[in-house]
N, C-alpha and C positions, 0 to 999 in steps of 0.2 A: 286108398293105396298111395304110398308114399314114390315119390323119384328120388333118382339122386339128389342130396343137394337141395331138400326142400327145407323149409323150415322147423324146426323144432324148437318150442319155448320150454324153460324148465322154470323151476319156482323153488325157494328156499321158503322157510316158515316166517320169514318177516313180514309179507305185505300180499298175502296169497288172494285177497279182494282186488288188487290189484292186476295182478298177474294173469287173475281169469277176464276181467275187461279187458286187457290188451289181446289176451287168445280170444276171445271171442268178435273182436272186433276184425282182429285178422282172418277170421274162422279156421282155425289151427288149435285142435283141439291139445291141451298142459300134457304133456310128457310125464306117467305115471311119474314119480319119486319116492319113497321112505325117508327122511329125515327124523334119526330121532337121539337120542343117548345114551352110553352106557353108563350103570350106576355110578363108574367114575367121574362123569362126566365130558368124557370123550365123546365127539360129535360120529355116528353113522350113516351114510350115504348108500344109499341103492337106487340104481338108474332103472327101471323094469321095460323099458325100451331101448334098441338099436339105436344109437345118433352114427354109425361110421357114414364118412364120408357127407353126413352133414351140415349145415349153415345151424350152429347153436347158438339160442340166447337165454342168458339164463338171465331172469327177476328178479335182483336180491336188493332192498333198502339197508342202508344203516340209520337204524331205528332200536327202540327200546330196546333189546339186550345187545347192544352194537357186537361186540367184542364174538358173543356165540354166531350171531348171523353172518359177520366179518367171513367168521372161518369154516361155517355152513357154504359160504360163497365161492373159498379158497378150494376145500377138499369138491366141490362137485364141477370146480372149472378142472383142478386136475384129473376126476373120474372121466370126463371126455374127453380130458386128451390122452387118455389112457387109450379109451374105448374109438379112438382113432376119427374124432369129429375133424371134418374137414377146416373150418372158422369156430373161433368160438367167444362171442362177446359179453363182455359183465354187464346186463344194464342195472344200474344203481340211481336209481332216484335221487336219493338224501345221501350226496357221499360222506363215509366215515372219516371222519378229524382234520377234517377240511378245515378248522379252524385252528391247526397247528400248521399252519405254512408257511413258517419262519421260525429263525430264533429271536426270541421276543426279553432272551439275557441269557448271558454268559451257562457251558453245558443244559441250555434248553435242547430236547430234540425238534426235528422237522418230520411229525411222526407221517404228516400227509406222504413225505416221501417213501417214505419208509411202507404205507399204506399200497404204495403205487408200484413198487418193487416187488411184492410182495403176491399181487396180483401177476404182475410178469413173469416172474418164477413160477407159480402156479400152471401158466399155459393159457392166459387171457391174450388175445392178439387186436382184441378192439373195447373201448371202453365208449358206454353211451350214458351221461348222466344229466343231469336237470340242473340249472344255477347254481355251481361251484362258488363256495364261500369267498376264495379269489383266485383269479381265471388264470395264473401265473403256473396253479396245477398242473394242467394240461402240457409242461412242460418239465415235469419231471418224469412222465413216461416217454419212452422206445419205440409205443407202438398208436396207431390213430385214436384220441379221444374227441367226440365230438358232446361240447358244453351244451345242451339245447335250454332254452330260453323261457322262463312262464312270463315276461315279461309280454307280448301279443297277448297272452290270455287277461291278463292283470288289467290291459287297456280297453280289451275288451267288456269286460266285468265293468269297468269303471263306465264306460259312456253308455251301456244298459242299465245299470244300476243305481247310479251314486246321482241325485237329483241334483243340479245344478253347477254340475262337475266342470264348465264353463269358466266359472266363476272360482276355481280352484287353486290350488297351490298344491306341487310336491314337497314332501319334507324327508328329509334323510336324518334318521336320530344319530348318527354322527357322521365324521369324514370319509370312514373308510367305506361306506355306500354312498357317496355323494355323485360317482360316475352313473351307478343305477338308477339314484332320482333325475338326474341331469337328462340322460337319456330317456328317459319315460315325459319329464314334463315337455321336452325338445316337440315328440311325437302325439303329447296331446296337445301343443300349442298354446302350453298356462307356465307360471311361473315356477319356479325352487325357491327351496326355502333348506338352510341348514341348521343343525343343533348341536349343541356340544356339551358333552356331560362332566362334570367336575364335584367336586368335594368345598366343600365350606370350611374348612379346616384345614390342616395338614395333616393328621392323623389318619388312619384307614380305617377307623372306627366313624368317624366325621361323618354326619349324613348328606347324602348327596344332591345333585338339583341339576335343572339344563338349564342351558342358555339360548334362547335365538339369536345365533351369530349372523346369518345372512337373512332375506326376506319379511313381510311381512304377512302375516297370517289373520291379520283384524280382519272380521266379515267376510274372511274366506269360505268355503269349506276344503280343510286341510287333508290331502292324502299322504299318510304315512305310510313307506313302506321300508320294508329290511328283508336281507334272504331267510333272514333264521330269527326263532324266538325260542328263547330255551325256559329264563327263569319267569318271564315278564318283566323282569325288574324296567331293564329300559322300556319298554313300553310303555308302563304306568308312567317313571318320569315324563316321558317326552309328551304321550296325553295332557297328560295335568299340566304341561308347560303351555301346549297350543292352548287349552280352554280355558288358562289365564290371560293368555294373550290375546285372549278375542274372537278365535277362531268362529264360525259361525257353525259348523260341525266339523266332528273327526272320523275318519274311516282309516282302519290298519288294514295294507296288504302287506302278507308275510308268502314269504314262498314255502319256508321250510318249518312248518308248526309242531317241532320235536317235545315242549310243553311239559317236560320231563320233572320239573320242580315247581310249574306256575301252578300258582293257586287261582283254579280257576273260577268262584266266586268272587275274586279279587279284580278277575279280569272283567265278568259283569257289571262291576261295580265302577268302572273305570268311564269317564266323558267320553264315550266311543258308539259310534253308531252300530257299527261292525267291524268283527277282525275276520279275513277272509284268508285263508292258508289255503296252498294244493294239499292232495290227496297221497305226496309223494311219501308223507307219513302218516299210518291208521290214525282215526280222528273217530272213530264212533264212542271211547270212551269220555272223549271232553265233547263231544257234541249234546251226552244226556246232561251235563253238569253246566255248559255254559250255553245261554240262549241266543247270545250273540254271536256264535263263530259258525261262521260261511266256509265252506269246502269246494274246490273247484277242483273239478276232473280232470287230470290230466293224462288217462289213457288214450285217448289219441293220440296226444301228443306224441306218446314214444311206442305206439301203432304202427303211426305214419313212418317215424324214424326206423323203425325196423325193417318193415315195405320196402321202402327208400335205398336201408342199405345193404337190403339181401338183393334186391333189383340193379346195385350199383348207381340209384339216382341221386343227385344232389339233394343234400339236405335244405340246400340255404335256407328255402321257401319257408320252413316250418318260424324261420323268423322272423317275415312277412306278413304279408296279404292272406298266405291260406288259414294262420293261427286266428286270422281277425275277421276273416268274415265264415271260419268256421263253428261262430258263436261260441258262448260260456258254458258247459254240462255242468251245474250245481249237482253233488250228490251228499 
Protein backbone atom coordinates (compact mmCIF):
# COMPACT_ATOMS: atom_id res chain seq x y z
CA UNK A 1 0.00 0.00 0.00
CA UNK A 2 1.42 3.06 -1.33
CA UNK A 3 1.38 6.83 0.84
CA UNK A 4 1.51 9.99 -0.35
CA UNK A 5 4.49 10.87 -1.91
CA UNK A 6 6.34 7.60 -2.03
CA UNK A 7 8.40 6.51 -4.48
CA UNK A 8 7.60 5.46 -7.96
CA UNK A 9 10.32 4.27 -10.58
CA UNK A 10 9.25 4.15 -14.16
CA UNK A 11 11.54 2.68 -16.99
CA UNK A 12 11.63 3.59 -20.78
CA UNK A 13 13.01 0.57 -23.16
CA UNK A 14 16.57 1.55 -23.14
CA UNK A 15 18.23 -0.09 -20.24
CA UNK A 16 15.31 -1.96 -18.43
CA UNK A 17 18.16 -4.52 -16.78
CA UNK A 18 18.98 -1.70 -15.27
CA UNK A 19 16.15 -0.03 -13.94
CA UNK A 20 14.98 -3.44 -12.35
CA UNK A 21 18.33 -3.44 -10.09
CA UNK A 22 17.80 -0.07 -8.96
CA UNK A 23 13.91 -1.14 -7.95
CA UNK A 24 14.96 -3.97 -6.52
CA UNK A 25 17.60 -2.60 -4.66
CA UNK A 26 15.19 0.02 -3.40
CA UNK A 27 12.55 -2.72 -2.90
CA UNK A 28 10.00 -0.57 -5.03
CA UNK A 29 8.56 -2.65 -7.16
CA UNK A 30 8.92 -0.68 -11.72
CA UNK A 31 5.57 1.18 -12.39
CA UNK A 32 3.59 -1.09 -14.91
CA UNK A 33 4.53 0.97 -18.53
CA UNK A 34 3.52 0.13 -22.33
CA UNK A 35 6.12 1.82 -24.58
CA UNK A 36 5.79 1.02 -27.95
CA UNK A 37 4.92 2.47 -31.64
CA UNK A 38 2.77 3.28 -34.10
CA UNK A 39 3.35 1.99 -37.76
CA UNK A 40 4.32 5.55 -38.23
CA UNK A 41 6.71 5.54 -36.04
CA UNK A 42 5.33 7.72 -33.42
CA UNK A 43 6.43 6.78 -29.87
CA UNK A 44 3.18 5.43 -27.33
CA UNK A 45 3.15 5.95 -23.81
CA UNK A 46 0.73 4.25 -21.22
CA UNK A 47 1.26 4.85 -17.39
CA UNK A 48 -1.06 1.75 -15.96
CA UNK A 49 -0.55 3.20 -12.40
CA UNK A 50 -1.58 6.38 -10.28
CA UNK A 51 1.80 8.56 -9.68
CA UNK A 52 -0.48 11.89 -8.40
CA UNK A 53 0.91 13.49 -5.94
CA UNK A 54 4.08 11.33 -6.23
CA UNK A 55 8.07 11.56 -5.80
CA UNK A 56 8.76 10.10 -9.86
CA UNK A 57 11.87 8.81 -11.24
CA UNK A 58 11.99 7.72 -14.35
CA UNK A 59 15.31 5.29 -15.94
CA UNK A 60 16.00 6.37 -19.32
CA UNK A 61 19.86 6.04 -20.81
CA UNK A 62 20.95 7.60 -24.09
CA UNK A 63 21.95 4.49 -25.69
CA UNK A 64 21.59 2.69 -29.03
CA UNK A 65 18.60 4.30 -30.66
CA UNK A 66 19.46 7.71 -28.67
CA UNK A 67 17.06 9.84 -30.65
CA UNK A 68 13.64 7.23 -30.02
CA UNK A 69 14.70 6.81 -26.24
CA UNK A 70 15.56 10.69 -26.03
CA UNK A 71 11.74 11.15 -26.63
CA UNK A 72 10.40 7.84 -25.00
CA UNK A 73 11.96 9.94 -22.02
CA UNK A 74 10.36 13.36 -23.11
CA UNK A 75 6.56 12.10 -23.72
CA UNK A 76 6.48 9.93 -20.19
CA UNK A 77 8.14 12.93 -18.08
CA UNK A 78 5.28 14.93 -19.70
CA UNK A 79 2.55 11.92 -19.18
CA UNK A 80 3.18 12.63 -15.28
CA UNK A 81 3.07 15.83 -15.15
CA UNK A 82 -0.12 15.56 -16.77
CA UNK A 83 -1.19 12.89 -14.45
CA UNK A 84 -0.35 15.53 -11.66
CA UNK A 85 3.16 13.82 -9.99
CA UNK A 86 4.17 15.77 -7.32
CA UNK A 87 8.43 15.82 -8.32
CA UNK A 88 9.56 14.24 -11.18
CA UNK A 89 13.27 13.52 -12.06
CA UNK A 90 15.10 12.22 -15.41
CA UNK A 91 17.63 9.86 -14.18
CA UNK A 92 19.86 9.35 -17.40
CA UNK A 93 22.79 7.32 -16.92
CA UNK A 94 24.64 7.99 -20.50
CA UNK A 95 23.46 11.52 -21.18
CA UNK A 96 22.38 12.17 -24.84
CA UNK A 97 24.99 14.64 -26.89
CA UNK A 98 26.85 15.54 -24.28
CA UNK A 99 29.54 15.78 -26.49
CA UNK A 100 28.07 18.74 -28.46
CA UNK A 101 28.83 21.23 -25.64
CA UNK A 102 30.00 23.94 -27.46
CA UNK A 103 30.41 25.30 -30.79
CA UNK A 104 33.40 23.60 -31.96
CA UNK A 105 33.08 26.23 -35.68
CA UNK A 106 31.12 28.77 -37.03
CA UNK A 107 26.75 27.73 -37.08
CA UNK A 108 27.70 24.52 -35.12
CA UNK A 109 24.82 23.98 -32.66
CA UNK A 110 25.17 23.31 -28.80
CA UNK A 111 22.66 20.43 -29.27
CA UNK A 112 23.50 19.39 -25.34
CA UNK A 113 21.56 22.61 -24.76
CA UNK A 114 19.32 22.28 -26.66
CA UNK A 115 18.91 18.58 -25.07
CA UNK A 116 18.52 20.20 -21.58
CA UNK A 117 15.73 22.58 -22.62
CA UNK A 118 14.09 20.25 -23.99
CA UNK A 119 13.77 18.21 -20.92
CA UNK A 120 12.49 21.35 -19.00
CA UNK A 121 9.83 21.98 -21.30
CA UNK A 122 8.84 18.53 -20.91
CA UNK A 123 8.06 18.90 -16.86
CA UNK A 124 11.49 17.40 -15.71
CA UNK A 125 12.23 19.49 -12.25
CA UNK A 126 15.43 17.45 -11.27
CA UNK A 127 18.04 15.75 -13.41
CA UNK A 128 20.29 12.74 -11.96
CA UNK A 129 23.10 11.59 -14.39
CA UNK A 130 26.45 9.68 -14.24
CA UNK A 131 30.00 11.54 -15.58
CA UNK A 132 28.78 14.10 -17.99
CA UNK A 133 31.12 14.31 -20.95
CA UNK A 134 31.87 18.19 -19.47
CA UNK A 135 30.57 19.20 -16.25
CA UNK A 136 29.89 22.81 -17.63
CA UNK A 137 26.37 21.02 -18.52
CA UNK A 138 25.03 21.12 -15.50
CA UNK A 139 24.68 24.73 -16.29
CA UNK A 140 22.69 25.03 -18.97
CA UNK A 141 19.68 23.86 -16.87
CA UNK A 142 16.99 26.03 -14.47
CA UNK A 143 16.42 23.24 -12.46
CA UNK A 144 18.89 20.95 -9.93
CA UNK A 145 21.29 18.52 -11.78
CA UNK A 146 23.22 16.40 -9.63
CA UNK A 147 26.61 14.81 -11.95
CA UNK A 148 27.27 11.57 -9.75
CA UNK A 149 30.75 10.21 -10.14
CA UNK A 150 31.99 6.42 -11.26
CA UNK A 151 35.10 7.61 -10.51
CA UNK A 152 35.02 5.93 -6.33
CA UNK A 153 34.06 2.84 -8.10
CA UNK A 154 36.84 2.96 -10.84
CA UNK A 155 39.33 3.22 -7.68
CA UNK A 156 37.91 0.93 -6.27
CA UNK A 157 37.99 -1.70 -9.05
CA UNK A 158 41.55 -0.54 -9.44
CA UNK A 159 43.20 -1.37 -5.97
CA UNK A 160 41.05 -4.84 -5.90
CA UNK A 161 41.94 -5.81 -9.25
CA UNK A 162 44.77 -4.41 -11.18
CA UNK A 163 47.97 -6.35 -9.53
CA UNK A 164 50.56 -3.87 -8.81
CA UNK A 165 48.48 -0.79 -9.24
CA UNK A 166 51.19 0.76 -6.80
CA UNK A 167 53.55 0.97 -9.28
CA UNK A 168 51.13 2.78 -11.71
CA UNK A 169 50.67 5.56 -13.82
CA UNK A 170 47.20 7.50 -15.02
CA UNK A 171 47.06 8.21 -18.51
CA UNK A 172 44.42 10.48 -20.11
CA UNK A 173 44.33 9.81 -24.08
CA UNK A 174 44.12 13.51 -24.47
CA UNK A 175 43.72 16.98 -22.81
CA UNK A 176 40.20 17.40 -22.50
CA UNK A 177 40.17 14.49 -19.71
CA UNK A 178 43.25 15.45 -18.13
CA UNK A 179 41.25 16.88 -14.94
CA UNK A 180 39.78 13.29 -14.64
CA UNK A 181 43.25 11.43 -14.64
CA UNK A 182 44.64 14.23 -12.56
CA UNK A 183 42.07 13.64 -9.92
CA UNK A 184 41.97 9.83 -9.84
CA UNK A 185 45.91 9.54 -9.89
CA UNK A 186 45.92 12.65 -6.93
CA UNK A 187 43.56 9.89 -4.86
CA UNK A 188 45.45 6.88 -5.72
CA UNK A 189 48.79 8.55 -4.81
CA UNK A 190 50.70 7.43 -8.37
CA UNK A 191 51.63 9.51 -11.06
CA UNK A 192 49.69 11.12 -14.59
CA UNK A 193 50.70 10.69 -17.62
CA UNK A 194 49.28 12.76 -20.82
CA UNK A 195 48.80 11.84 -24.67
CA UNK A 196 48.02 13.65 -27.57
CA UNK A 197 46.70 12.63 -30.65
CA UNK A 198 47.78 14.09 -34.12
CA UNK A 199 47.95 13.39 -37.82
CA UNK A 200 51.33 12.80 -39.74
CA UNK A 201 50.49 14.76 -42.48
CA UNK A 202 48.39 17.58 -43.00
CA UNK A 203 45.80 16.09 -44.87
CA UNK A 204 42.65 14.27 -42.96
CA UNK A 205 43.20 11.40 -44.96
CA UNK A 206 46.85 11.28 -43.14
CA UNK A 207 47.06 8.40 -40.57
CA UNK A 208 47.12 9.03 -37.26
CA UNK A 209 49.55 8.39 -33.94
CA UNK A 210 49.80 9.78 -30.20
CA UNK A 211 52.23 11.21 -28.48
CA UNK A 212 53.34 10.90 -24.71
CA UNK A 213 53.49 14.55 -23.99
CA UNK A 214 53.77 14.39 -20.23
CA UNK A 215 54.90 11.22 -17.88
CA UNK A 216 56.69 8.28 -18.11
CA UNK A 217 55.08 5.00 -18.52
CA UNK A 218 58.37 2.57 -18.97
CA UNK A 219 57.76 -0.46 -16.45
CA UNK A 220 54.69 1.09 -15.25
CA UNK A 221 51.45 -0.52 -15.35
CA UNK A 222 49.53 2.14 -17.26
CA UNK A 223 45.75 2.99 -16.29
CA UNK A 224 44.02 4.50 -19.02
CA UNK A 225 40.86 6.06 -18.55
CA UNK A 226 38.21 8.27 -20.62
CA UNK A 227 34.27 8.83 -19.88
CA UNK A 228 33.21 7.56 -23.18
CA UNK A 229 34.46 5.00 -26.05
CA UNK A 230 32.52 5.10 -28.90
CA UNK A 231 34.55 3.94 -32.13
CA UNK A 232 37.79 2.49 -30.32
CA UNK A 233 39.75 4.32 -32.53
CA UNK A 234 41.58 6.35 -29.69
CA UNK A 235 41.78 3.47 -27.61
CA UNK A 236 43.71 1.38 -30.00
CA UNK A 237 46.01 4.45 -30.66
CA UNK A 238 46.77 5.28 -27.19
CA UNK A 239 47.36 1.26 -26.24
CA UNK A 240 49.60 0.82 -28.86
CA UNK A 241 51.51 4.00 -27.88
CA UNK A 242 51.76 2.95 -23.90
CA UNK A 243 53.04 -0.77 -25.11
CA UNK A 244 55.56 0.98 -27.33
CA UNK A 245 56.71 2.92 -24.63
CA UNK A 246 57.37 0.29 -22.17
CA UNK A 247 54.40 0.29 -20.30
CA UNK A 248 54.84 -3.01 -18.25
CA UNK A 249 50.80 -3.44 -18.72
CA UNK A 250 47.66 -1.67 -19.83
CA UNK A 251 44.23 -1.51 -18.25
CA UNK A 252 41.27 0.75 -19.97
CA UNK A 253 38.77 2.25 -17.44
CA UNK A 254 35.90 3.76 -19.58
CA UNK A 255 32.95 5.01 -17.77
CA UNK A 256 30.62 5.26 -20.81
CA UNK A 257 31.14 1.88 -23.18
CA UNK A 258 28.57 3.15 -26.01
CA UNK A 259 30.78 0.76 -28.58
CA UNK A 260 28.38 1.65 -31.28
CA UNK A 261 31.05 1.24 -34.19
CA UNK A 262 34.01 -0.50 -32.36
CA UNK A 263 35.01 -3.53 -33.71
CA UNK A 264 35.24 -5.57 -31.03
CA UNK A 265 37.59 -8.39 -32.10
CA UNK A 266 39.88 -5.32 -32.81
CA UNK A 267 39.52 -4.41 -29.35
CA UNK A 268 40.66 -8.16 -28.15
CA UNK A 269 43.38 -7.91 -30.18
CA UNK A 270 44.65 -4.59 -28.72
CA UNK A 271 48.09 -4.71 -25.63
CA UNK A 272 45.31 -4.50 -23.01
CA UNK A 273 44.65 -6.36 -20.09
CA UNK A 274 41.11 -5.32 -19.64
CA UNK A 275 38.76 -2.54 -20.67
CA UNK A 276 36.25 -2.20 -17.88
CA UNK A 277 33.15 0.13 -18.63
CA UNK A 278 29.93 0.85 -16.17
CA UNK A 279 26.75 -0.80 -16.86
CA UNK A 280 25.36 2.72 -17.63
CA UNK A 281 25.01 1.34 -21.23
CA UNK A 282 23.72 -2.47 -22.03
CA UNK A 283 27.03 -4.50 -22.43
CA UNK A 284 25.65 -8.08 -22.93
CA UNK A 285 25.93 -7.80 -26.55
CA UNK A 286 29.90 -6.96 -26.59
CA UNK A 287 30.41 -9.03 -23.48
CA UNK A 288 29.81 -12.50 -25.95
CA UNK A 289 32.10 -10.94 -28.65
CA UNK A 290 34.85 -9.58 -26.52
CA UNK A 291 36.61 -11.68 -23.66
CA UNK A 292 38.35 -8.78 -22.33
CA UNK A 293 35.54 -6.23 -21.33
CA UNK A 294 34.76 -5.93 -17.50
CA UNK A 295 31.35 -4.30 -16.53
CA UNK A 296 30.85 -2.73 -13.25
CA UNK A 297 27.55 -2.16 -11.62
CA UNK A 298 26.45 0.79 -11.09
CA UNK A 299 22.89 0.32 -9.52
CA UNK A 300 23.74 1.38 -6.35
CA UNK A 301 25.07 4.01 -7.24
CA UNK A 302 21.93 5.80 -8.36
CA UNK A 303 19.87 3.60 -5.63
CA UNK A 304 21.58 5.45 -3.18
CA UNK A 305 20.98 8.75 -5.12
CA UNK A 306 17.45 8.35 -5.33
CA UNK A 307 17.18 7.23 -1.41
CA UNK A 308 19.03 10.34 -0.75
CA UNK A 309 16.99 12.55 -2.77
CA UNK A 310 13.51 11.56 -2.07
CA UNK A 311 14.71 11.47 1.78
CA UNK A 312 16.13 15.13 0.97
CA UNK A 313 19.83 13.67 2.14
CA UNK A 314 22.90 14.99 0.91
CA UNK A 315 24.30 13.31 -1.86
CA UNK A 316 27.91 14.30 -1.29
CA UNK A 317 28.83 10.97 0.32
CA UNK A 318 28.26 8.82 -2.90
CA UNK A 319 31.58 10.75 -3.95
CA UNK A 320 33.51 9.51 -1.05
CA UNK A 321 34.04 6.89 1.35
CA UNK A 322 30.61 5.18 0.92
CA UNK A 323 31.40 4.43 -3.08
CA UNK A 324 34.83 2.98 -1.72
CA UNK A 325 34.30 0.76 0.71
CA UNK A 326 30.99 -0.21 -0.68
CA UNK A 327 33.08 -2.51 -2.93
CA UNK A 328 33.02 -3.17 -6.92
CA UNK A 329 29.57 -5.40 -8.14
CA UNK A 330 31.14 -6.91 -11.50
CA UNK A 331 28.08 -8.10 -13.58
Amino acid sequence: MYHNNSIRILAGNSHPELAMAVAERLNVPLVPVTVKKFSNGETSVKISESVRDEDVFIIQSGCSDVNDNFMELLILISACKTASARRITAVIPCFPYARMDKKEKSRAPITAKLVANMLVVAGCDHVITIDLHASQIQGFFDIPVDNLWSEPLMISYIKRNIPGWENGIVVSPDAGGAKRATAMADKLGIEFALTHRKRDGKSQTAPERMEILVGNVKDKVAILVDDMIDTGTTLSLAARTLDENGAKSVHALISHGLLSEANMSMINGLPIERLVVTNTIPQKQHQYSCSKLITIDVSPTIAESIRRTHNGESISLLFGEWADTSGVEIV
